[in-house]
C-alpha positions, 0 to 999 in steps of 0.5 A: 518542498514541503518540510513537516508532517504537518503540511503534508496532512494538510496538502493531502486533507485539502485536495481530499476535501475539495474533491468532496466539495466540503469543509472541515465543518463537514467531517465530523471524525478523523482517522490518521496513519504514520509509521515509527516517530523515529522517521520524523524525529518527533516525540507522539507524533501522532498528536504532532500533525493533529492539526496539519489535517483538522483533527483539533476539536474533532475525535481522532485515532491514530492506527499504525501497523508499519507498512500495512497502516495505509490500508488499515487507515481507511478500514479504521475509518470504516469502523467509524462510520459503519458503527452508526457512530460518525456520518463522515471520516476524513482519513490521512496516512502520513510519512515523511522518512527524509529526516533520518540518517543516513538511511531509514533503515536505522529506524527499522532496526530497532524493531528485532528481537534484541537477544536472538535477531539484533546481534546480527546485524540484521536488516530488513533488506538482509531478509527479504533477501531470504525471503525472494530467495526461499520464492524463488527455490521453491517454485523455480522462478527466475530473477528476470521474471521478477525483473519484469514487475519492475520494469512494468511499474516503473513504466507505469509510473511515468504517467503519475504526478506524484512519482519519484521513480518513474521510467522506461527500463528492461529486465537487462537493467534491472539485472546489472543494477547495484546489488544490495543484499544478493538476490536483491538489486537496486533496481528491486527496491522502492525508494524512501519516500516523503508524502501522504495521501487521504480519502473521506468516507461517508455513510450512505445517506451523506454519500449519495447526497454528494456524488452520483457516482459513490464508490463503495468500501465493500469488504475489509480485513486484516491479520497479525501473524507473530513477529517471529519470521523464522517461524513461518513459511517464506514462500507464501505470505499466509498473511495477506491470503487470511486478510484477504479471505476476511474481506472478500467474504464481507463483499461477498466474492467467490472467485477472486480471480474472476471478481477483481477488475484491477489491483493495487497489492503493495510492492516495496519489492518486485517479487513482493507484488508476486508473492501478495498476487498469489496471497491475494488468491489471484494468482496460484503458488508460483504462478504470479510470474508467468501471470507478469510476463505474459502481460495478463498484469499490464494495465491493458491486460486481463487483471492490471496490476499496480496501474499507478505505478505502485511503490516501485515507480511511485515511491514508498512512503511507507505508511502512505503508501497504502493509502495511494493505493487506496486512492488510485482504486478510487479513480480507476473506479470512478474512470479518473485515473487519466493515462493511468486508466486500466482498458477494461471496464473496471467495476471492483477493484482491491488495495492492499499492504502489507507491514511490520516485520512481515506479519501484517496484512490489510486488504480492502475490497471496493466497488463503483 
């Protein structure tokens, strides 16, 4: 088992490095992820893990948007490289939400308004309870529907190394699953999760001396909404279609639906996969689900979805987690998923995640 931060930067930033066939002495910048310290207990994490990853020496940023950092970890890499200022980024995303007791949820807490949310006891499992329920109300969508984005991704996991909750279930499991918040089951949530993950990015010219097969960082984006989540419309993550919105007009896509081979959007939560789907301009208002039951998102359908297995099988490591979907993009791309590959040819393909107390939204569009 590995026990700090620090030796899951270093894990993940060697098997990055070996990928690439290079060394520390290759990367000349280093951008890190990771959500709130209270997760490991460390004071300025940040600088804790500075050398876990090889950042001593080298210049480095943290970014930290909660769940949405695994995405925004790359783009700041983006930053660094396409600004001309650095020819190579190695770029980790870390958490380790074991330590806290007795659940991680403690931790959010401290994140709600302290005069008009936190006296109420408030959770965020207590939320996304509300906001599953408003997405359900408003487009007549049936729990079992949503049960089906579960039982895909927890079969799709089986076929990942990495995963925590891989498994054969049925919508019949899901729905008997130990309630937590109603309308919100066991069965719905991803589980806290340790681990970290990394990718290296690379100008052109240092790109194509290291592989013949790149894969392109073609468009990014991201939005902040306000903190103030009763302010905003529950049944469609204005968030993510914004985000979103940004990165396909960077990468110059027109029609989303069309354009996107495979998707990794983030699921901590089975309908949160529908509702980013449909922020993510690939499904309409309410239409993510019958896109799931009738297998148009399975990994051998017409826009596979969460092919690793995603947060729901995979885990939720939550600042890494978006990073994992990053790296599983890269190998679907490159045709090195192994039996996590998707059946078509995929040529483009979207990562996505999504942070904070629902208000963030990162996305980044890439190609082969």
């Amino acid at each position: 088992m590995l026990e700090t931060p620090k030796e899951l930067s270093f894990e993940a930033s060697k098997m990055a490095l070996d990928s690439a066939g290079l060394t520390l002495k290759d990367i000349q910048s280093v951008v890190s992820g990771s959500a709130p310290d209270a997760f490991d207990g460390v004071h300025m994490k940040g600088e804790y893990y500075l050398d876990g990853m090889g950042a001593i020496g080298k210049p480095h940023e943290r970014v930290y948007v909660g769940g949405g950092t695994g995405v925004f970890t790359p783009i700041g890499g983006w930053w660094n490289v396409a600004s001309g200022l650095y020819d190579t980024c190695l770029c980790v995303a870390e958490e380790k939400m074991s330590p806290l007791h007795p659940h991680p949820q403690y931790a959010f807490w401290s994140i709600f308004d302290q005069i008009l949310e936190r006296p109420l006891g408030t959770t965020l499992l207590w939320i996304f309870s509300l906001e599953m329920r408003r997405y359900m109300h408003k487009y007549g969508i049936k729990e079992e529907e949503i049960a089906e984005v579960a039982v895909k991704n927890k079969g799709n996991a089986v076929d990942h190394p990495s995963a925590q909750l891989g498994a054969k279930i049925t919508v019949d499991d899901v729905m008997r699953s130990e309630p937590i918040c109603e309308p919100v089951k066991r069965l719905d949530v991803s589980p806290p999760s340790d681990g970290a993950a990394a990718v290296i990015l690379a100008s052109e010219k240092v790109a194509k001396k290291l592989t013949d097969q790149p894969v392109w960082l073609d468009g990014v984006g991201w939005t902040l909404d306000s903190t103030h989540w009763t302010n905003r419309d529950l049944a469609y993550p204005e968030y993510v279609e914004k985000a979103a919105k940004m990165a396909y007009k960077m990468a110059g896509i027109k029609n989303p639906r069309k354009e996107i081979d495979v998707a990794e959007p983030y699921d901590p939560f089975d309908y949160k996969e529908l509702h980013h789907l449909e922020g993510l301009q690939l499904a309409g208002k309410g239409e993510a689900p019958k896109m799931t039951v009738d297998g148009v998102t399975q990994r051998d359908g017409d826009l596979p979805v969460c092919p690793s297995g995603g947060l729901l099988g995979v885990g939720n490591p939550i600042a890494a987690a978006g990073m994992m979907k990053i790296c599983e993009i890269f190998w679907q791309l490159r045709g090195e998923a192994g039996k996590r590959q998707v059946k078509k040819d995929a040529r483009t393909g979207l990562a996505q995640a999504w942070g904070d107390l629902m208000q963030v939204g990162t996305v980044a569009v890439m190609r082969s």
